[in-house]
MIDRENFI-490293 format. One record per atom (N, C-alpha, C, O, CB): atom name; x, y, z. Coordinates in Angstrom, 3 decimals. Glycine has a CB too. Example, Ala and Ser with C-alpha at 12.3 -4.5 7.8 and 13.67 -1.06 7.14 Angstrom:
! MIDRENFI-490293
+------+----------+----------+----------+
: atom :        u :        v :        w :
+------+----------+----------+----------+
:    N :   13.190 :   -5.690 :    7.800 :
:   CA :   12.300 :   -4.500 :    7.800 :
:    C :   13.200 :   -3.300 :    7.800 :
:    O :   14.236 :   -3.319 :    8.465 :
:   CB :   11.308 :   -4.473 :    9.046 :
:    N :   12.850 :   -2.250 :    7.080 :
:   CA :   13.670 :   -1.060 :    7.140 :
:    C :   12.900 :    0.030 :    7.870 :
:    O :   13.409 :    1.138 :    8.039 :
:   CB :   14.084 :   -0.598 :    5.725 :
+------+----------+----------+----------+
//
This chain:
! MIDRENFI-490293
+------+----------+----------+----------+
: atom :        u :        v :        w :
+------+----------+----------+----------+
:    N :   12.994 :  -27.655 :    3.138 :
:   CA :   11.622 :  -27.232 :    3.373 :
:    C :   11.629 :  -25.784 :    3.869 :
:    O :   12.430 :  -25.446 :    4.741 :
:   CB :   10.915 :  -28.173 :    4.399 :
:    N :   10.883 :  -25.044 :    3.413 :
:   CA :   10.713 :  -23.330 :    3.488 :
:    C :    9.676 :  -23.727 :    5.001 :
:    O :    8.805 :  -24.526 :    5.345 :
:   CB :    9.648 :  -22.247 :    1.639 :
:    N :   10.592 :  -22.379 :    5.645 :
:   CA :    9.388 :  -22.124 :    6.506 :
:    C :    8.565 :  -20.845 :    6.239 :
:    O :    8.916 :  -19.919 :    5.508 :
:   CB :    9.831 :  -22.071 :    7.914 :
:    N :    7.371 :  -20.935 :    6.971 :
:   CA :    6.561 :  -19.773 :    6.440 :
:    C :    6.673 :  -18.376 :    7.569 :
:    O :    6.785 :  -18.337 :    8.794 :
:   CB :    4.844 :  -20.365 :    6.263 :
:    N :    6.605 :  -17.562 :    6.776 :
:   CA :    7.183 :  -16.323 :    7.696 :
:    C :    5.955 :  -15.278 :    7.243 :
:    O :    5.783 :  -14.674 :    6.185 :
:   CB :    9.063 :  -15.678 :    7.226 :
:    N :    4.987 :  -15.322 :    8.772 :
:   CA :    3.773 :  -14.384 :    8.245 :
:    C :    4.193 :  -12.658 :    8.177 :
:    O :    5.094 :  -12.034 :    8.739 :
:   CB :    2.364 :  -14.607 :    9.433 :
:    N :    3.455 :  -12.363 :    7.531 :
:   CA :    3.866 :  -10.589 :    6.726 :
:    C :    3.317 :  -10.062 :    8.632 :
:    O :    2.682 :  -10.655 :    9.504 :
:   CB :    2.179 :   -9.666 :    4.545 :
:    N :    3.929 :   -8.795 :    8.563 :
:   CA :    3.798 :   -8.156 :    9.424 :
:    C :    2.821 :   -7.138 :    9.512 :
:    O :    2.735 :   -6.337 :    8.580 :
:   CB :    4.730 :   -7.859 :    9.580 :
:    N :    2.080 :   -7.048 :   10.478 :
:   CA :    0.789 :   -6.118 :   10.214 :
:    C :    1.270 :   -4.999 :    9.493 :
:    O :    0.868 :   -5.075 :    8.333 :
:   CB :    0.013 :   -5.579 :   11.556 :
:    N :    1.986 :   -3.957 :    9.699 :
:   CA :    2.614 :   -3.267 :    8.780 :
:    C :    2.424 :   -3.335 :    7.554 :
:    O :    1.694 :   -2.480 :    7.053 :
:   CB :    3.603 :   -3.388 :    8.869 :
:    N :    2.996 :   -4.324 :    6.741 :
:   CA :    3.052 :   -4.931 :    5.572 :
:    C :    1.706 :   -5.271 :    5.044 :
:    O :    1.140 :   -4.774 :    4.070 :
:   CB :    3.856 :   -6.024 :    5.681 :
:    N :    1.254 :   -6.280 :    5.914 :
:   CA :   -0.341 :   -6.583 :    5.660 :
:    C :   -1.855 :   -5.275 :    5.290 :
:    O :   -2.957 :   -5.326 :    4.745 :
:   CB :   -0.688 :   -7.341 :    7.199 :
:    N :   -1.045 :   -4.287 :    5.952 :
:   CA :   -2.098 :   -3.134 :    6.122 :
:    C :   -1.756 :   -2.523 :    5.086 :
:    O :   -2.721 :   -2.178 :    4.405 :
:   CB :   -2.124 :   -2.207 :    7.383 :
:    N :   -0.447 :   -2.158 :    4.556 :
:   CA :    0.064 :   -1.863 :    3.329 :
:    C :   -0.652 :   -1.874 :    2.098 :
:    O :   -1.125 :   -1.159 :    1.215 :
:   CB :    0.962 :   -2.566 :    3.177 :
:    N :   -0.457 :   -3.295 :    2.568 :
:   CA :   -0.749 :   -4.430 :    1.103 :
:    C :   -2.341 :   -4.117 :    0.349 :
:    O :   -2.702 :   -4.300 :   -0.814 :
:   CB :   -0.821 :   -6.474 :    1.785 :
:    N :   -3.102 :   -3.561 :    1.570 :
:   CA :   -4.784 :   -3.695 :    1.779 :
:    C :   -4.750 :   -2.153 :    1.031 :
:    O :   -5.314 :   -2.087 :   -0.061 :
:   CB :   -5.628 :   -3.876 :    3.810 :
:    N :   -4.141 :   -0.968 :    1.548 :
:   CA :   -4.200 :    0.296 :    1.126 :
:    C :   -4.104 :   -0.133 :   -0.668 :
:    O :   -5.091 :   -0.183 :   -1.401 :
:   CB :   -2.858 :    1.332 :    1.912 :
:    N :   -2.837 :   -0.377 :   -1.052 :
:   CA :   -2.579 :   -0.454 :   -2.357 :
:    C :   -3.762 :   -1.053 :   -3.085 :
:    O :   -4.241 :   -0.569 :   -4.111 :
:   CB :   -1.369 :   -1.184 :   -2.562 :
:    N :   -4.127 :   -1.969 :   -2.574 :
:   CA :   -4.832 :   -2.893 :   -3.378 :
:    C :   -6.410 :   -1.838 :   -3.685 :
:    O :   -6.817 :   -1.562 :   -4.813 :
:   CB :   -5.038 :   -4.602 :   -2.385 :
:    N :   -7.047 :   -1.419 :   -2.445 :
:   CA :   -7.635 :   -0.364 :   -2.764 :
:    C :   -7.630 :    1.118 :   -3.617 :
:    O :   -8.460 :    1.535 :   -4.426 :
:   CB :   -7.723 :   -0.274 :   -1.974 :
:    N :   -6.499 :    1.685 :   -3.170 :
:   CA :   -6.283 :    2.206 :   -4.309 :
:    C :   -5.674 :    2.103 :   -5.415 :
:    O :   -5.193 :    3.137 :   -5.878 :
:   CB :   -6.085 :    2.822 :   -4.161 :
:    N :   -5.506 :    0.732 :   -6.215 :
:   CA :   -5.591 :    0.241 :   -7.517 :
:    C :   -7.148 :    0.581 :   -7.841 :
:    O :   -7.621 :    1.223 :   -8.779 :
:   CB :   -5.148 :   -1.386 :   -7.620 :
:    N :   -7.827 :   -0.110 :   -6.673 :
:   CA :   -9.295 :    0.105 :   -7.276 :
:    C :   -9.874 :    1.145 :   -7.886 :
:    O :  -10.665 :    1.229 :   -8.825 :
:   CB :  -10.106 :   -0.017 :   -6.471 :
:    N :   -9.333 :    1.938 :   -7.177 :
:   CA :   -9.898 :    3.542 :   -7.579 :
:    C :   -8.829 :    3.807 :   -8.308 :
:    O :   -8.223 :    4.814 :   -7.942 :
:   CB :  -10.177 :    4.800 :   -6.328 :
:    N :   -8.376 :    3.221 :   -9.250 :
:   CA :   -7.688 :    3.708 :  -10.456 :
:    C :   -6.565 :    4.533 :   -9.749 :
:    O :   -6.064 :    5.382 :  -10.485 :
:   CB :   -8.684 :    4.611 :  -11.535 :
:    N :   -6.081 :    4.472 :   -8.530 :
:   CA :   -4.747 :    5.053 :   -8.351 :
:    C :   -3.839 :    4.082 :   -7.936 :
:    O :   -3.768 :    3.272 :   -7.012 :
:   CB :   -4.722 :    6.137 :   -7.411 :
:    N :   -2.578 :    4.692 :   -9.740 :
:   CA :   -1.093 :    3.707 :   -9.785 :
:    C :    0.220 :    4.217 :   -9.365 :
:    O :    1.159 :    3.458 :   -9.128 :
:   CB :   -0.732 :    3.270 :  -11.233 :
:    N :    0.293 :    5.475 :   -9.272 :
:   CA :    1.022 :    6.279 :   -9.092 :
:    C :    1.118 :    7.680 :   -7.900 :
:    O :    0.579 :    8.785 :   -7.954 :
:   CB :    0.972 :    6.475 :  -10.184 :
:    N :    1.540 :    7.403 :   -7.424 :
:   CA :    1.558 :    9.373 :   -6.908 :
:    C :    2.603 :    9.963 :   -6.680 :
:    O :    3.673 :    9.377 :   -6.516 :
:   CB :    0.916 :    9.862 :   -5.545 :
:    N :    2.449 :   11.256 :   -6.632 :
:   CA :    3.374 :   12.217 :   -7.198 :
:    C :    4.862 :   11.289 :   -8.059 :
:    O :    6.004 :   11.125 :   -7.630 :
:   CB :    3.884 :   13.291 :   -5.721 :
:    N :    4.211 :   10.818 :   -9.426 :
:   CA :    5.107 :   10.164 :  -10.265 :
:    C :    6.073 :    8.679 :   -9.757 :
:    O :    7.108 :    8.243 :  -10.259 :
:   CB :    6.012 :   11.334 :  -10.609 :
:    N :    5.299 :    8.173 :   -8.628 :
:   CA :    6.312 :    7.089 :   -8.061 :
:    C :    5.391 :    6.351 :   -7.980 :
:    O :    4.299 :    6.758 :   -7.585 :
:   CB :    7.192 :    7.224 :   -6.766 :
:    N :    5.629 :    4.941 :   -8.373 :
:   CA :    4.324 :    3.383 :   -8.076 :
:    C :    4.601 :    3.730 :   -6.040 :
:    O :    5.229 :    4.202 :   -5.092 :
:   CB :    5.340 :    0.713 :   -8.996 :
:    N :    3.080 :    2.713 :   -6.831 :
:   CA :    2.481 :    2.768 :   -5.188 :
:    C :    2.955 :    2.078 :   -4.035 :
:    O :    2.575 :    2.145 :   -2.866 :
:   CB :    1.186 :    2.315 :   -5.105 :
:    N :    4.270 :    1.089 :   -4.820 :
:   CA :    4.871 :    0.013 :   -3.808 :
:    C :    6.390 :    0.646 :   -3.373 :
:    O :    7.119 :    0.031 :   -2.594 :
:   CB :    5.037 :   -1.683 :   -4.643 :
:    N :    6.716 :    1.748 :   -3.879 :
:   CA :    8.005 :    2.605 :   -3.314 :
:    C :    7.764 :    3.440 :   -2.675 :
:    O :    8.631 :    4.197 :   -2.238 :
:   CB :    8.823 :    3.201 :   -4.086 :
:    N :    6.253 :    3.582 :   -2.371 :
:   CA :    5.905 :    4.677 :   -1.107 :
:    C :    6.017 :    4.147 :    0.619 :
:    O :    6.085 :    3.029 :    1.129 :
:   CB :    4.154 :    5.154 :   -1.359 :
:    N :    6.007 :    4.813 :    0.891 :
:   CA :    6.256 :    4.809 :    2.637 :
:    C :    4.787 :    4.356 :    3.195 :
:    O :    3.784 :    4.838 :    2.668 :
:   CB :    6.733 :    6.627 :    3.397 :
:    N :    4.679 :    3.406 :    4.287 :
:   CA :    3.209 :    3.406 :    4.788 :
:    C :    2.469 :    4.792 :    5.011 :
:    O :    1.256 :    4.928 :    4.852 :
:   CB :    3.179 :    2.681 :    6.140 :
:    N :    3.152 :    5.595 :    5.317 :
:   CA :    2.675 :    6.926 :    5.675 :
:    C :    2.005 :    7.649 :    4.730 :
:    O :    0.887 :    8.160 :    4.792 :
:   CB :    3.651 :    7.694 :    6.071 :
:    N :    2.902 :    7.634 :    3.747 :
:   CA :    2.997 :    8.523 :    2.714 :
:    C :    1.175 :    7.773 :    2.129 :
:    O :    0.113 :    8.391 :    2.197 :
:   CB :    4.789 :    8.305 :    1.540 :
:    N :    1.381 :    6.248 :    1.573 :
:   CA :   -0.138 :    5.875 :    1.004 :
:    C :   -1.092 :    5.871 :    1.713 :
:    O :   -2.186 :    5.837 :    1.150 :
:   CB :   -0.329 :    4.721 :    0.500 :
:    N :   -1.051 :    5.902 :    3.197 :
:   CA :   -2.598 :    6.063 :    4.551 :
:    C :   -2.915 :    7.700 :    4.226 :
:    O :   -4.013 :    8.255 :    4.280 :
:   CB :   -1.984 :    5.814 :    6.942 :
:    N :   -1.560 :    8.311 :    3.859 :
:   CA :   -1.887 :   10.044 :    3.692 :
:    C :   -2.827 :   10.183 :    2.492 :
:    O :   -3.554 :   11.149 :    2.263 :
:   CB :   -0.365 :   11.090 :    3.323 :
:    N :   -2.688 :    8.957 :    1.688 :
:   CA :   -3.070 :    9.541 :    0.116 :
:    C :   -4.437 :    8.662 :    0.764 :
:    O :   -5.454 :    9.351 :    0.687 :
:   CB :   -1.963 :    8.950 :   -1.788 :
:    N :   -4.575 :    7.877 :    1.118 :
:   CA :   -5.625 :    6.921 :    1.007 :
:    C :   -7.057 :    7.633 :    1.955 :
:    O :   -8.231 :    7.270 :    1.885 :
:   CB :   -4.965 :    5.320 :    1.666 :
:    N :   -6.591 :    8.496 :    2.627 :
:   CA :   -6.924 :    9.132 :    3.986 :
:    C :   -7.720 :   10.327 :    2.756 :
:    O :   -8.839 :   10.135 :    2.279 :
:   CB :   -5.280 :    9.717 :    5.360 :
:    N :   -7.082 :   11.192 :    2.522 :
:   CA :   -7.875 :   12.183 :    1.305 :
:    C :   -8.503 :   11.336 :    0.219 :
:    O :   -9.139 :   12.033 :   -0.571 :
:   CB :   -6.758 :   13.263 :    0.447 :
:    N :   -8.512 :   10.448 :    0.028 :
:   CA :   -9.605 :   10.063 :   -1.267 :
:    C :  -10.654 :    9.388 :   -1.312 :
:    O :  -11.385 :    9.076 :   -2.252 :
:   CB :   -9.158 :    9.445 :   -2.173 :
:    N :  -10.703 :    9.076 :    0.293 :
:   CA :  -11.984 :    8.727 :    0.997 :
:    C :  -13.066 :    9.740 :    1.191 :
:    O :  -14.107 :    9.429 :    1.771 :
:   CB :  -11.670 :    8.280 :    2.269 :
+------+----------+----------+----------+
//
């Protein structure tokens, strides 16, 4: 039996950025998917396109 191991706010807040900017049609930045970026790096991008 698996135990369940909740995501870490970190992760969770992550998860919320990306998913938003899928919305707005952003898959990529500066040539790298959005899930090999650094939390930093996508709050930076997410932060200007607001």
């Amino acid at each position: 039996m698996e135990e369940y191991i909740p995501e870490s706010k970190f992760e969770d807040k992550r998860s919320n950025i990306i998913e938003d900017l899928v919305a707005q049609n952003v898959f990529k930045i500066d040539g790298r998917q959005l899930y090999e970026l650094s939390l930093y790096e996508l709050m930076k991008t997410y932060t200007e396109k607001i």
